[in-house]
C-alpha positions in Angstrom: -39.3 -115.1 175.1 -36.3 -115.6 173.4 -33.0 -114.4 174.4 -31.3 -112.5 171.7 -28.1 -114.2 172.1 -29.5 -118.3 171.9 -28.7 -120.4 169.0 -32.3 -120.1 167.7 -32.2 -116.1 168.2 -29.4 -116.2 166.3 -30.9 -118.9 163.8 -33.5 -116.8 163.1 -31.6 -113.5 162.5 -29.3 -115.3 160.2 -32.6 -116.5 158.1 -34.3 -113.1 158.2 -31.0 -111.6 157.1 -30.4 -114.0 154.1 -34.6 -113.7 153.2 -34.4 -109.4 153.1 -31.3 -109.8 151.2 -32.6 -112.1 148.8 -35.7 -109.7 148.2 -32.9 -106.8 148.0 -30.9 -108.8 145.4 -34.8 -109.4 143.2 -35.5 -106.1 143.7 -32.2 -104.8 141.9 -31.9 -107.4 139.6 -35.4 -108.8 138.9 -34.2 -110.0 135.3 -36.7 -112.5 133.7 -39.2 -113.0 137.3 -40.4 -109.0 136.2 -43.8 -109.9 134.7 -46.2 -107.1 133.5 -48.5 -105.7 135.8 -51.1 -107.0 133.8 -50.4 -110.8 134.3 -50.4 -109.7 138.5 -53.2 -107.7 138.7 -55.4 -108.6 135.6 -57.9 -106.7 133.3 -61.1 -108.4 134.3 -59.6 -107.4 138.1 -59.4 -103.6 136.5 -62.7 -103.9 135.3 -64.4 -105.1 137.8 -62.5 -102.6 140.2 -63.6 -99.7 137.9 -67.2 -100.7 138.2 -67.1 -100.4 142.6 -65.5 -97.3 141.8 -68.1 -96.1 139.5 -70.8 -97.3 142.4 -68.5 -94.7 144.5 -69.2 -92.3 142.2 -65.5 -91.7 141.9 -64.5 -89.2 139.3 -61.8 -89.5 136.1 -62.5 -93.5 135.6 -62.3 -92.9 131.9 -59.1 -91.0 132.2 -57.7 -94.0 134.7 -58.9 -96.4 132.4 -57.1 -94.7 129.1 -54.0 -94.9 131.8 -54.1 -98.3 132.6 -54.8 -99.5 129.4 -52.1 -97.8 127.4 -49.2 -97.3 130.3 -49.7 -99.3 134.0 -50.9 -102.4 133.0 -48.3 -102.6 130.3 -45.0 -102.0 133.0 -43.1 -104.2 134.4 -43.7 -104.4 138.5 -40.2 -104.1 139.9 -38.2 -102.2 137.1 -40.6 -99.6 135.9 -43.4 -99.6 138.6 -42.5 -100.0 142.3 -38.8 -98.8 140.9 -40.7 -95.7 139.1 -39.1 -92.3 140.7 -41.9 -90.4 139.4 -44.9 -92.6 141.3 -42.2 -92.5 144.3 -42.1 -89.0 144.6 -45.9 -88.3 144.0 -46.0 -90.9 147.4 -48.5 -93.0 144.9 -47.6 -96.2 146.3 -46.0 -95.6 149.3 -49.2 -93.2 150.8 -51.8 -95.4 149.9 -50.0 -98.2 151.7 -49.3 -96.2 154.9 -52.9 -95.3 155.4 -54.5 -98.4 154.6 -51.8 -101.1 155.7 -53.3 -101.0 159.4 -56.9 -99.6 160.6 -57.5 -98.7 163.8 -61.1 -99.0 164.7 -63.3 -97.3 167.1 -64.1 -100.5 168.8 -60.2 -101.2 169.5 -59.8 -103.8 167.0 -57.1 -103.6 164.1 -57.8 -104.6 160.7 -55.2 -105.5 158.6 -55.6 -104.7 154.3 -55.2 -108.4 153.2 -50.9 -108.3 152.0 -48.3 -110.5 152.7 -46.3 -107.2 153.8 -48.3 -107.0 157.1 -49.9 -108.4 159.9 -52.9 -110.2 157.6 -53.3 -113.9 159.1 -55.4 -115.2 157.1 -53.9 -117.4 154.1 -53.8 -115.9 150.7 -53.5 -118.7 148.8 -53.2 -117.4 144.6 -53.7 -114.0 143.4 -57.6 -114.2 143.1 -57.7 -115.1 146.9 -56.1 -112.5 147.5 -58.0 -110.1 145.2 -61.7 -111.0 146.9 -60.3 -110.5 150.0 -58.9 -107.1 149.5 -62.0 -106.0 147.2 -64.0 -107.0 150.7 -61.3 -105.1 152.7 -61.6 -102.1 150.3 -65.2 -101.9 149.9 -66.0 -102.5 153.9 -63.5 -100.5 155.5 -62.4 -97.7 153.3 -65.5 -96.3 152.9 
């Protein structure tokens, strides 16, 4: 263990403090790194997330699809989607992210939704990576 008072207790506080402030200062000034959802989470990702969920039988896809097409994909991530008061207060991103962030299993083992906001250890090395991995995580354990 580390005792909280040690050089490299402190060390580390210092760096965590100067990392959540630098994402604090992004988030409130994102200026020119605020790219279009679009260029994050792409339309051949959309489509080919639209087609599990027509496999799931999922109702509304071509309302969500007239949605993404002529508003979400189209924001900007920081200013007008994760800083949108009306997805905030509908719990749109946030709820989603509560329940599926961690999984309890039956068997006693946690599964972690591949994000670089939790507990996930395995690498994500580019956005595709990333995007197989959660399409796996989504289709396996969410079901």
């Amino acid at each position: 263990t580390i005792d909280s008072n040690s050089k490299e207790s402190i060390k580390l506080n210092q760096t965590y403090i100067k990392l959540m402030n630098s994402i604090a200062n992004v988030i409130e000034y994102p200026n020119n790194i605020d790219k279009p959802v679009n260029e994050v989470f792409t339309d051949d990702m959309y489509d080919d997330l639209e087609k599990n969920m027509r496999l799931a039988n999922i109702k509304g896809l071509e309302e969500t699809r007239t949605l993404w097409e002529n508003d979400y994909s189209h924001r900007l991530i920081i200013k007008n989607f994760i800083k949108d008061s009306v997805l905030g207060k509908k719990r749109l991103i946030s709820m989603p992210d509560r329940v599926t962030n961690t999984i309890s299993m039956k068997s006693n083992q946690v599964i972690y939704r591949p994000s670089v906001i939790n507990c996930y250890q395995e690498n994500l090395l580019d956005i595709n990576n990333w995007y197989k991995k959660w399409k796996f995580f989504s289709i396996l354990y969410t079901n």
